[in-house]
C-alpha positions in Angstrom: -78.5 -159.7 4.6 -81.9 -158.1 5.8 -81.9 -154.9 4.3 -83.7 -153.3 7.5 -80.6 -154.7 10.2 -77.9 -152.5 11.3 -74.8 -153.8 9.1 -72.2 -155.7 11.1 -69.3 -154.9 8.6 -67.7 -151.5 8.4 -68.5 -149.2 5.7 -66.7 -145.8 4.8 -69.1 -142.6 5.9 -71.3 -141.4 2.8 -69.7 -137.5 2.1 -72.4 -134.6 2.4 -72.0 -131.1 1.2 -71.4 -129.2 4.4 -74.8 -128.3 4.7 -76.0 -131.7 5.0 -73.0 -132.7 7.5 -74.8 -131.3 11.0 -77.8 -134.0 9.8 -75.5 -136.8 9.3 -74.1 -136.0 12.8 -77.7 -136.7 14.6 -77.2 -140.4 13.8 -74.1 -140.8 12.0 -72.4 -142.8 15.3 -74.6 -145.4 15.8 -76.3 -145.7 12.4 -74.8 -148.5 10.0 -77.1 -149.3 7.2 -76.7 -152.5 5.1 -74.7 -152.7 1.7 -76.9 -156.2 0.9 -78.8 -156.0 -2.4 -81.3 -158.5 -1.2 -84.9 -157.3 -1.4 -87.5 -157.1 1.5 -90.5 -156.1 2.3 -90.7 -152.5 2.0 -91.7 -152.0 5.7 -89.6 -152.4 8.4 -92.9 -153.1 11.1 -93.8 -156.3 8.7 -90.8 -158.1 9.8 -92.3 -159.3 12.9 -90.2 -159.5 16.3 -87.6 -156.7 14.2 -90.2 -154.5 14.6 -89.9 -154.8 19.0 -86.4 -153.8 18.1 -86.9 -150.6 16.7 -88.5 -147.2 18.9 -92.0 -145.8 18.8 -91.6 -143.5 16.8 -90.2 -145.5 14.2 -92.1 -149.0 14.7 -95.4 -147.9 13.0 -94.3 -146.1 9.9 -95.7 -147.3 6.8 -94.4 -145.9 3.0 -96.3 -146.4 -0.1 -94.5 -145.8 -3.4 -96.3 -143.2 -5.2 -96.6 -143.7 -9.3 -96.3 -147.2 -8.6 -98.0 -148.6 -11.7 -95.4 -146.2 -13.9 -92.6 -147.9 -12.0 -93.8 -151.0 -12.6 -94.1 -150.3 -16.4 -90.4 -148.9 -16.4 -89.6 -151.8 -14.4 -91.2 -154.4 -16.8 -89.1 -153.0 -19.9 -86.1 -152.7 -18.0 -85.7 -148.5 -16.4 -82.9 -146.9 -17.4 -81.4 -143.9 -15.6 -79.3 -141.2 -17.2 -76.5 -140.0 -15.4 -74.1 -136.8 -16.6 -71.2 -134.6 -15.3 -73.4 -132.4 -14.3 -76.1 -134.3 -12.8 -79.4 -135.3 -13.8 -83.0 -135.6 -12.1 -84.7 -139.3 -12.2 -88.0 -140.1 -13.7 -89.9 -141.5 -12.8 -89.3 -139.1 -9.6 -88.7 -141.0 -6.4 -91.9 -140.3 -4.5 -93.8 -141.6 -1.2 -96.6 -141.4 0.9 -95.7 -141.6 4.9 -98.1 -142.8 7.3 -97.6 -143.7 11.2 -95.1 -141.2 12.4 -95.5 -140.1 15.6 -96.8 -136.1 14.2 -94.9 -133.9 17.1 -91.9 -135.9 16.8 -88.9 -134.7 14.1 -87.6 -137.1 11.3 -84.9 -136.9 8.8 -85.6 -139.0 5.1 -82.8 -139.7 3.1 -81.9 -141.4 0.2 -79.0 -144.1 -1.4 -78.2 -146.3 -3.9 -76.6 -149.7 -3.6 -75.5 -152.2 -6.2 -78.4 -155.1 -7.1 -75.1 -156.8 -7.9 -71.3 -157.3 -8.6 -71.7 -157.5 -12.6 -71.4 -154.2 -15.5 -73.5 -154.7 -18.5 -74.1 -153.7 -22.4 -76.8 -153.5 -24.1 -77.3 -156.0 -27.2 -79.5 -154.1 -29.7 -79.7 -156.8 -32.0 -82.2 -158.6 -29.2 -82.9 -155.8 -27.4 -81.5 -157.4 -24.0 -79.0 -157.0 -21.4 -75.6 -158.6 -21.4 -73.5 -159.3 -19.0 -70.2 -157.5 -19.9 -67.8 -158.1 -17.0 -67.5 -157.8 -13.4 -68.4 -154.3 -12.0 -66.2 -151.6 -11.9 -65.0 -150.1 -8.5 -67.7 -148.8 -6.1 -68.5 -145.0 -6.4 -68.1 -142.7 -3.3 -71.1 -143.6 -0.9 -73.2 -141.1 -0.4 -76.5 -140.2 0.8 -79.2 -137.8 0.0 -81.1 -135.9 2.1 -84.5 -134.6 1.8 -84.0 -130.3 2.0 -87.0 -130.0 4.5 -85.0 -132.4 6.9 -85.5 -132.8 10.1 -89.6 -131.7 9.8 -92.4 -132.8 12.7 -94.1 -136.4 11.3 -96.8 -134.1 10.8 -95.3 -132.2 8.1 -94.3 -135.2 6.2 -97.6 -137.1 6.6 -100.0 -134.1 5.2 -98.3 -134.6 1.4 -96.9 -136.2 -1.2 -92.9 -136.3 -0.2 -91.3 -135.8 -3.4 -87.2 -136.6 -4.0 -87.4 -134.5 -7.4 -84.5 -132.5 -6.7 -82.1 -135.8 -6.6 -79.8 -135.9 -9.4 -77.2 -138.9 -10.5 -74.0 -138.3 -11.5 -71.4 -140.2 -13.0 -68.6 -137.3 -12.0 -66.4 -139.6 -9.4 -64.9 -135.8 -8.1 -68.5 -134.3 -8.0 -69.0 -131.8 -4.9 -72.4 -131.0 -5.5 -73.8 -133.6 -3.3 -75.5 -135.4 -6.7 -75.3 -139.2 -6.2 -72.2 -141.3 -7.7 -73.3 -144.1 -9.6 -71.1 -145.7 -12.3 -72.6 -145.8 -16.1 -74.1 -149.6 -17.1 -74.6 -150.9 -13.8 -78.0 -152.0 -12.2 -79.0 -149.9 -8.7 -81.7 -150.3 -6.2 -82.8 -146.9 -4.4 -83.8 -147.2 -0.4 -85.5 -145.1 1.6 -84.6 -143.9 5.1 -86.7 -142.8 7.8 -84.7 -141.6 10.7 -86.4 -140.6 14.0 -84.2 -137.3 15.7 -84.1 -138.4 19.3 -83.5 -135.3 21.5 -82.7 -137.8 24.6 -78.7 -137.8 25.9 -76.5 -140.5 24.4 -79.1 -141.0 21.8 -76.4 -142.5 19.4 -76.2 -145.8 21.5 -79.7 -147.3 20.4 -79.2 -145.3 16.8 -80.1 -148.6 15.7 -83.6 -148.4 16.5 -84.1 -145.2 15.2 -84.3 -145.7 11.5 -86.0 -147.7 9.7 -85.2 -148.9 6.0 -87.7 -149.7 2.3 -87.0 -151.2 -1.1 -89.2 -151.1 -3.7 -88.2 -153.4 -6.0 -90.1 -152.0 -9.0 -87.5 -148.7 -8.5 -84.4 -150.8 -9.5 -82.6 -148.9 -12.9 -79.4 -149.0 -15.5 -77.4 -146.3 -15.2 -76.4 -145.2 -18.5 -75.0 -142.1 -20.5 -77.8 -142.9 -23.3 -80.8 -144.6 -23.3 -80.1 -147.9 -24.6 -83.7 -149.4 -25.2 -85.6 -147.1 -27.7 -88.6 -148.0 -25.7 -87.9 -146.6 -22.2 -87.4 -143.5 -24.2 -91.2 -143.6 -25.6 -92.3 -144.0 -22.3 -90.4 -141.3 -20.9 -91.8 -139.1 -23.6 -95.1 -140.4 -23.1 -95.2 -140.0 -19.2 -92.9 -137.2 -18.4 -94.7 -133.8 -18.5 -91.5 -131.9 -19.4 -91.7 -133.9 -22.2 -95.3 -133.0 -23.2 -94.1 -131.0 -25.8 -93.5 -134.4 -28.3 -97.2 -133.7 -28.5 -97.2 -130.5 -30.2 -99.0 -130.8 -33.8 -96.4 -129.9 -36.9 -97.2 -126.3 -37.4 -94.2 -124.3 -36.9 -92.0 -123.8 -39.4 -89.0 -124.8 -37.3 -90.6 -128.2 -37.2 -89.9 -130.6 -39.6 -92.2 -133.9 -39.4 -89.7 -137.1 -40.7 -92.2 -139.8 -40.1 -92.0 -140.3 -44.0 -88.6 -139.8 -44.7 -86.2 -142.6 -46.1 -83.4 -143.1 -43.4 -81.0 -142.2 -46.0 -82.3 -138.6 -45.8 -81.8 -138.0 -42.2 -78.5 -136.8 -41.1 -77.0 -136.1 -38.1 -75.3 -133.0 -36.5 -71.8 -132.7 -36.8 -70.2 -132.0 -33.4 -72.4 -131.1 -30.4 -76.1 -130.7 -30.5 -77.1 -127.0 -30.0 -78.4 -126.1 -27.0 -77.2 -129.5 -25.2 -73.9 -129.4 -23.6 -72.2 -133.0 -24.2 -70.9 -134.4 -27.8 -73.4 -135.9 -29.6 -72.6 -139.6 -30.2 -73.8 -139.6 -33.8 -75.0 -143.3 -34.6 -76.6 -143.0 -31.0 -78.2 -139.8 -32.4 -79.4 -141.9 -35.6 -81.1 -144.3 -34.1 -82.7 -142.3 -31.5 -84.1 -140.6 -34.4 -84.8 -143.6 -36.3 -86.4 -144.9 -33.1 -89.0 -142.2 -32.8 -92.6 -143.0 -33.6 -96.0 -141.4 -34.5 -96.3 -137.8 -32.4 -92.4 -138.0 -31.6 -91.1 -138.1 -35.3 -90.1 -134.5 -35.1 -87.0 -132.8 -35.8 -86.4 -129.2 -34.7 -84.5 -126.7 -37.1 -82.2 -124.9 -34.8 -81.2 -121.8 -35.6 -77.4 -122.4 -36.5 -79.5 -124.9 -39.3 -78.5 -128.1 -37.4 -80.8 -130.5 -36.5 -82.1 -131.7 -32.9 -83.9 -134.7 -32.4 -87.0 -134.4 -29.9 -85.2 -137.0 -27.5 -82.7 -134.6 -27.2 -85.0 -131.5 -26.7 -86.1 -133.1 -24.0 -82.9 -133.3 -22.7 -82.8 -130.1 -22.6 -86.0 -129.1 -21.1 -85.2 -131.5 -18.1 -81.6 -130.1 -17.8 -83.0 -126.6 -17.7 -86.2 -127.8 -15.6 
Protein backbone atom coordinates (compact mmCIF):
# COMPACT_ATOMS: atom_id res chain seq x y z
CA UNK A 1 0.00 0.00 0.00
CA UNK A 2 2.23 2.90 -1.47
CA UNK A 3 0.69 5.81 -0.06
CA UNK A 4 1.42 7.93 -3.44
CA UNK A 5 -0.75 5.07 -5.85
CA UNK A 6 -4.16 5.66 -6.92
CA UNK A 7 -6.25 3.17 -4.47
CA UNK A 8 -7.66 0.11 -6.34
CA UNK A 9 -10.50 -0.37 -3.66
CA UNK A 10 -13.56 1.88 -3.47
CA UNK A 11 -13.84 4.34 -0.95
CA UNK A 12 -17.03 6.51 0.02
CA UNK A 13 -16.45 10.43 -1.37
CA UNK A 14 -15.05 12.71 1.56
CA UNK A 15 -18.28 15.37 2.32
CA UNK A 16 -17.28 19.17 1.78
CA UNK A 17 -19.26 22.16 2.89
CA UNK A 18 -20.81 23.41 -0.32
CA UNK A 19 -18.25 25.75 -0.87
CA UNK A 20 -15.61 23.34 -1.09
CA UNK A 21 -17.85 20.91 -3.46
CA UNK A 22 -16.96 22.83 -7.02
CA UNK A 23 -13.07 21.95 -5.94
CA UNK A 24 -13.76 18.43 -5.24
CA UNK A 25 -15.46 18.23 -8.64
CA UNK A 26 -12.03 19.32 -10.65
CA UNK A 27 -10.66 15.85 -9.73
CA UNK A 28 -13.09 14.10 -7.72
CA UNK A 29 -13.81 11.40 -10.86
CA UNK A 30 -10.57 10.12 -11.40
CA UNK A 31 -8.88 10.85 -8.17
CA UNK A 32 -8.80 7.81 -5.60
CA UNK A 33 -6.27 8.33 -2.83
CA UNK A 34 -5.03 5.38 -0.64
CA UNK A 35 -6.56 4.47 2.88
CA UNK A 36 -2.95 2.47 3.63
CA UNK A 37 -1.29 3.70 6.78
CA UNK A 38 2.02 2.60 5.62
CA UNK A 39 4.63 5.39 5.52
CA UNK A 40 6.71 6.67 2.56
CA UNK A 41 8.92 8.96 1.52
CA UNK A 42 7.39 12.17 1.71
CA UNK A 43 7.89 12.92 -2.07
CA UNK A 44 6.13 11.41 -4.66
CA UNK A 45 9.23 12.29 -7.44
CA UNK A 46 11.68 9.97 -5.02
CA UNK A 47 9.92 6.94 -5.90
CA UNK A 48 11.64 6.47 -9.05
CA UNK A 49 9.74 5.13 -12.32
CA UNK A 50 6.25 6.39 -10.17
CA UNK A 51 7.46 9.53 -10.74
CA UNK A 52 7.24 8.95 -15.15
CA UNK A 53 3.67 8.18 -14.09
CA UNK A 54 2.60 11.36 -12.82
CA UNK A 55 2.37 15.04 -15.15
CA UNK A 56 4.78 17.88 -15.35
CA UNK A 57 3.34 19.81 -13.36
CA UNK A 58 3.16 17.48 -10.64
CA UNK A 59 6.48 15.29 -11.08
CA UNK A 60 8.88 17.94 -9.64
CA UNK A 61 7.24 19.14 -6.50
CA UNK A 62 9.11 18.86 -3.43
CA UNK A 63 7.46 19.73 0.30
CA UNK A 64 9.41 20.28 3.35
CA UNK A 65 7.69 20.18 6.73
CA UNK A 66 8.04 23.36 8.38
CA UNK A 67 8.74 23.31 12.46
CA UNK A 68 10.05 20.02 11.84
CA UNK A 69 12.37 19.75 14.87
CA UNK A 70 9.02 20.78 17.19
CA UNK A 71 7.30 17.80 15.42
CA UNK A 72 9.85 15.69 16.11
CA UNK A 73 9.83 16.67 19.88
CA UNK A 74 6.00 16.11 20.03
CA UNK A 75 6.59 13.14 18.09
CA UNK A 76 9.28 11.68 20.48
CA UNK A 77 6.92 12.08 23.66
CA UNK A 78 4.04 10.81 21.88
CA UNK A 79 1.58 14.25 20.22
CA UNK A 80 -1.50 14.37 21.34
CA UNK A 81 -4.35 16.24 19.54
CA UNK A 82 -7.43 17.68 21.18
CA UNK A 83 -10.57 17.27 19.45
CA UNK A 84 -14.11 19.01 20.71
CA UNK A 85 -17.72 19.53 19.51
CA UNK A 86 -16.94 22.44 18.33
CA UNK A 87 -13.75 22.01 16.70
CA UNK A 88 -10.28 22.75 17.63
CA UNK A 89 -7.01 24.10 15.71
CA UNK A 90 -3.72 21.64 15.79
CA UNK A 91 -0.47 22.57 17.22
CA UNK A 92 1.92 22.20 16.23
CA UNK A 93 0.13 23.90 12.95
CA UNK A 94 0.42 21.77 9.87
CA UNK A 95 2.82 23.87 7.81
CA UNK A 96 5.03 23.38 4.49
CA UNK A 97 7.31 24.79 2.23
CA UNK A 98 6.43 24.03 -1.74
CA UNK A 99 9.04 23.96 -4.18
CA UNK A 100 8.97 22.78 -8.05
CA UNK A 101 5.51 23.66 -9.20
CA UNK A 102 5.21 24.72 -12.45
CA UNK A 103 4.55 28.90 -11.26
CA UNK A 104 1.69 29.82 -14.09
CA UNK A 105 0.07 26.60 -13.54
CA UNK A 106 -3.12 26.42 -10.79
CA UNK A 107 -3.06 23.83 -7.87
CA UNK A 108 -5.35 22.85 -5.18
CA UNK A 109 -3.63 21.51 -1.52
CA UNK A 110 -5.67 19.62 0.66
CA UNK A 111 -5.64 17.85 3.65
CA UNK A 112 -6.80 14.17 5.53
CA UNK A 113 -6.36 11.99 8.05
CA UNK A 114 -6.15 8.26 7.95
CA UNK A 115 -5.88 5.70 10.71
CA UNK A 116 -1.92 4.54 11.50
CA UNK A 117 -3.96 1.48 12.48
CA UNK A 118 -7.08 -0.75 13.44
CA UNK A 119 -6.50 -0.48 17.45
CA UNK A 120 -8.22 2.38 20.25
CA UNK A 121 -6.03 3.08 23.16
CA UNK A 122 -5.89 4.43 26.93
CA UNK A 123 -3.56 5.99 28.56
CA UNK A 124 -1.81 4.16 31.68
CA UNK A 125 -0.73 7.07 33.96
CA UNK A 126 0.86 4.85 36.36
CA UNK A 127 3.76 4.28 33.46
CA UNK A 128 3.04 7.06 31.57
CA UNK A 129 2.44 4.84 28.33
CA UNK A 130 -0.08 3.88 25.85
CA UNK A 131 -2.24 0.81 26.07
CA UNK A 132 -3.83 -0.85 23.74
CA UNK A 133 -7.54 -0.86 24.79
CA UNK A 134 -9.47 -2.69 22.04
CA UNK A 135 -10.01 -2.69 18.39
CA UNK A 136 -10.91 0.75 16.87
CA UNK A 137 -14.19 2.08 16.83
CA UNK A 138 -16.02 2.68 13.45
CA UNK A 139 -14.33 4.95 10.90
CA UNK A 140 -15.42 8.64 10.99
CA UNK A 141 -17.02 10.30 7.89
CA UNK A 142 -13.97 10.85 5.39
CA UNK A 143 -13.43 14.05 4.69
CA UNK A 144 -10.99 16.35 3.25
CA UNK A 145 -9.66 19.76 3.92
CA UNK A 146 -8.97 22.19 1.60
CA UNK A 147 -6.58 25.01 1.78
CA UNK A 148 -9.08 28.55 1.39
CA UNK A 149 -6.74 30.12 -1.18
CA UNK A 150 -7.35 26.90 -3.45
CA UNK A 151 -6.88 26.69 -6.66
CA UNK A 152 -3.82 29.58 -6.55
CA UNK A 153 -0.92 29.82 -9.56
CA UNK A 154 2.40 27.54 -8.22
CA UNK A 155 3.71 30.85 -7.86
CA UNK A 156 1.59 31.90 -5.13
CA UNK A 157 2.12 28.95 -3.15
CA UNK A 158 5.91 28.73 -3.65
CA UNK A 159 6.65 32.60 -2.49
CA UNK A 160 5.56 31.60 1.42
CA UNK A 161 5.11 29.57 4.11
CA UNK A 162 1.61 27.58 3.36
CA UNK A 163 0.06 27.46 6.63
CA UNK A 164 -3.14 24.76 7.47
CA UNK A 165 -3.83 26.94 10.81
CA UNK A 166 -7.39 27.29 10.17
CA UNK A 167 -7.91 23.23 10.30
CA UNK A 168 -9.76 22.22 13.23
CA UNK A 169 -10.61 18.38 14.56
CA UNK A 170 -13.68 17.40 15.65
CA UNK A 171 -14.96 14.61 17.38
CA UNK A 172 -18.86 15.73 16.41
CA UNK A 173 -19.78 12.61 13.99
CA UNK A 174 -22.90 15.10 12.70
CA UNK A 175 -20.52 18.16 12.33
CA UNK A 176 -21.36 20.47 9.17
CA UNK A 177 -18.71 22.74 9.53
CA UNK A 178 -16.29 21.03 7.33
CA UNK A 179 -13.90 20.39 10.68
CA UNK A 180 -12.25 17.00 10.32
CA UNK A 181 -13.90 13.78 12.08
CA UNK A 182 -11.54 11.89 13.91
CA UNK A 183 -12.66 9.55 16.85
CA UNK A 184 -11.16 10.37 20.57
CA UNK A 185 -7.97 7.80 21.60
CA UNK A 186 -7.07 6.72 18.25
CA UNK A 187 -3.58 7.28 16.54
CA UNK A 188 -3.85 9.45 12.92
CA UNK A 189 -1.32 10.29 10.27
CA UNK A 190 -2.04 13.68 8.33
CA UNK A 191 -1.18 13.72 4.36
CA UNK A 192 -0.73 16.24 2.18
CA UNK A 193 -2.22 16.73 -1.30
CA UNK A 194 -0.94 18.52 -4.14
CA UNK A 195 -3.34 18.51 -6.94
CA UNK A 196 -2.49 19.97 -10.40
CA UNK A 197 -6.01 21.77 -12.04
CA UNK A 198 -5.68 20.58 -15.62
CA UNK A 199 -7.80 22.97 -17.85
CA UNK A 200 -7.46 20.23 -20.85
CA UNK A 201 -10.97 18.19 -21.95
CA UNK A 202 -11.51 14.91 -20.26
CA UNK A 203 -8.96 15.85 -17.75
CA UNK A 204 -10.54 13.30 -15.19
CA UNK A 205 -9.22 10.28 -17.22
CA UNK A 206 -5.39 10.67 -16.24
CA UNK A 207 -6.67 12.31 -12.71
CA UNK A 208 -4.20 9.91 -11.54
CA UNK A 209 -1.32 11.67 -12.49
CA UNK A 210 -2.37 14.81 -11.33
CA UNK A 211 -1.81 14.69 -7.61
CA UNK A 212 0.72 13.82 -5.84
CA UNK A 213 0.67 12.52 -2.05
CA UNK A 214 3.38 13.26 1.52
CA UNK A 215 3.54 11.74 4.92
CA UNK A 216 5.52 13.01 7.47
CA UNK A 217 5.84 10.58 9.90
CA UNK A 218 6.96 12.88 12.75
CA UNK A 219 3.06 14.50 12.28
CA UNK A 220 1.36 11.29 13.51
CA UNK A 221 -0.98 12.22 16.91
CA UNK A 222 -3.70 10.75 19.71
CA UNK A 223 -6.77 12.18 19.37
CA UNK A 224 -8.07 12.82 22.68
CA UNK A 225 -10.68 15.02 24.68
CA UNK A 226 -7.74 15.74 27.33
CA UNK A 227 -4.29 15.71 27.29
CA UNK A 228 -3.28 12.52 28.71
CA UNK A 229 0.60 12.99 29.16
CA UNK A 230 1.22 16.00 31.51
CA UNK A 231 4.18 16.54 29.39
CA UNK A 232 2.87 17.21 25.83
CA UNK A 233 1.00 19.81 27.78
CA UNK A 234 4.45 21.61 28.96
CA UNK A 235 5.53 21.60 25.64
CA UNK A 236 2.47 23.01 24.28
CA UNK A 237 2.72 25.71 26.88
CA UNK A 238 6.23 26.10 26.19
CA UNK A 239 6.03 26.43 22.32
CA UNK A 240 2.67 27.75 21.58
CA UNK A 241 2.64 31.54 21.45
CA UNK A 242 -1.10 31.73 22.45
CA UNK A 243 0.09 30.23 25.33
CA UNK A 244 2.89 32.80 26.11
CA UNK A 245 1.01 34.04 28.73
CA UNK A 246 2.19 30.95 31.35
CA UNK A 247 5.11 33.28 31.34
CA UNK A 248 3.60 36.26 32.94
CA UNK A 249 5.44 36.95 36.44
CA UNK A 250 2.85 36.72 39.63
CA UNK A 251 1.81 40.26 39.96
CA UNK A 252 -1.81 40.52 39.56
CA UNK A 253 -3.91 40.11 42.14
CA UNK A 254 -6.14 37.64 40.23
CA UNK A 255 -3.04 35.47 40.19
CA UNK A 256 -2.45 33.08 42.72
CA UNK A 257 1.12 31.30 42.42
CA UNK A 258 0.50 27.40 43.92
CA UNK A 259 3.98 26.12 43.28
CA UNK A 260 4.20 25.79 47.26
CA UNK A 261 0.91 24.66 48.08
CA UNK A 262 0.22 21.18 49.67
CA UNK A 263 -2.06 19.23 47.17
CA UNK A 264 -4.60 18.99 49.88
CA UNK A 265 -5.11 22.77 49.46
CA UNK A 266 -5.98 22.93 45.87
CA UNK A 267 -9.54 22.33 44.92
CA UNK A 268 -11.19 22.06 42.02
CA UNK A 269 -14.26 23.91 40.41
CA UNK A 270 -17.44 22.57 40.86
CA UNK A 271 -19.33 22.26 37.49
CA UNK A 272 -17.94 23.92 34.41
CA UNK A 273 -14.84 26.08 34.33
CA UNK A 274 -15.69 29.75 33.68
CA UNK A 275 -15.14 30.96 30.59
CA UNK A 276 -14.66 27.32 28.89
CA UNK A 277 -17.59 25.78 27.49
CA UNK A 278 -17.40 21.85 28.29
CA UNK A 279 -17.72 20.22 32.02
CA UNK A 280 -14.80 20.14 33.65
CA UNK A 281 -13.71 16.49 34.40
CA UNK A 282 -12.50 17.26 38.00
CA UNK A 283 -9.65 14.68 38.77
CA UNK A 284 -8.49 15.46 35.13
CA UNK A 285 -8.60 19.12 36.35
CA UNK A 286 -6.41 17.99 39.55
CA UNK A 287 -3.87 16.62 38.04
CA UNK A 288 -3.43 19.03 35.29
CA UNK A 289 -3.01 21.33 38.08
CA UNK A 290 -0.85 19.08 39.98
CA UNK A 291 1.10 18.57 36.80
CA UNK A 292 2.05 22.12 36.28
CA UNK A 293 5.59 23.18 36.91
CA UNK A 294 7.88 26.23 37.54
CA UNK A 295 6.34 29.42 35.37
CA UNK A 296 3.00 27.44 34.73
CA UNK A 297 2.02 26.91 38.51
CA UNK A 298 -0.63 29.58 38.24
CA UNK A 299 -4.10 29.58 39.14
CA UNK A 300 -6.34 32.45 37.89
CA UNK A 301 -9.10 33.83 40.33
CA UNK A 302 -12.08 34.24 38.16
CA UNK A 303 -14.49 36.53 38.85
CA UNK A 304 -17.45 34.25 40.04
CA UNK A 305 -14.33 33.16 42.70
CA UNK A 306 -13.78 29.82 40.96
CA UNK A 307 -10.63 28.70 40.09
CA UNK A 308 -9.05 28.10 36.43
CA UNK A 309 -6.05 26.27 35.92
CA UNK A 310 -3.55 27.92 33.23
CA UNK A 311 -3.92 24.70 30.97
CA UNK A 312 -7.26 25.63 30.74
CA UNK A 313 -6.76 29.40 30.03
CA UNK A 314 -5.06 28.33 27.41
CA UNK A 315 -7.81 26.58 26.19
CA UNK A 316 -9.48 29.38 26.01
CA UNK A 317 -7.23 31.68 24.36
CA UNK A 318 -6.82 29.05 21.51
CA UNK A 319 -10.68 28.60 21.33
CA UNK A 320 -11.09 32.31 21.07
CA UNK A 321 -7.87 32.65 18.83
Amino acid sequence: GNIFNPCPHFHPPPTFPPAQSKLYSLFSSGLQLSQSCDLSLPCCADEGSLSSTKCPQISGVRVQLEMQALWQQFDQLGTEMIVTKAGRRMFPTFQVRISGMDPSAEYVLLMDFIPVDSKRYRYAFHSSSWLVAGRADVAAPSRMHFHPDSPARGAQWMKQTVSFDSLKLTNNLLDDNGHMILNSMHRYQPRFHVVYVDPTPNSHLNAYKNFCSFSFPETRFMAVTAYQNHRITQLKIASNPFAKVSHFPCTSPNLINISHLPPASISPPSGTVQGHHETTNLSRFKRSVLNEKGPSCYIILCDNFTLCSLSFLVTILQNNA
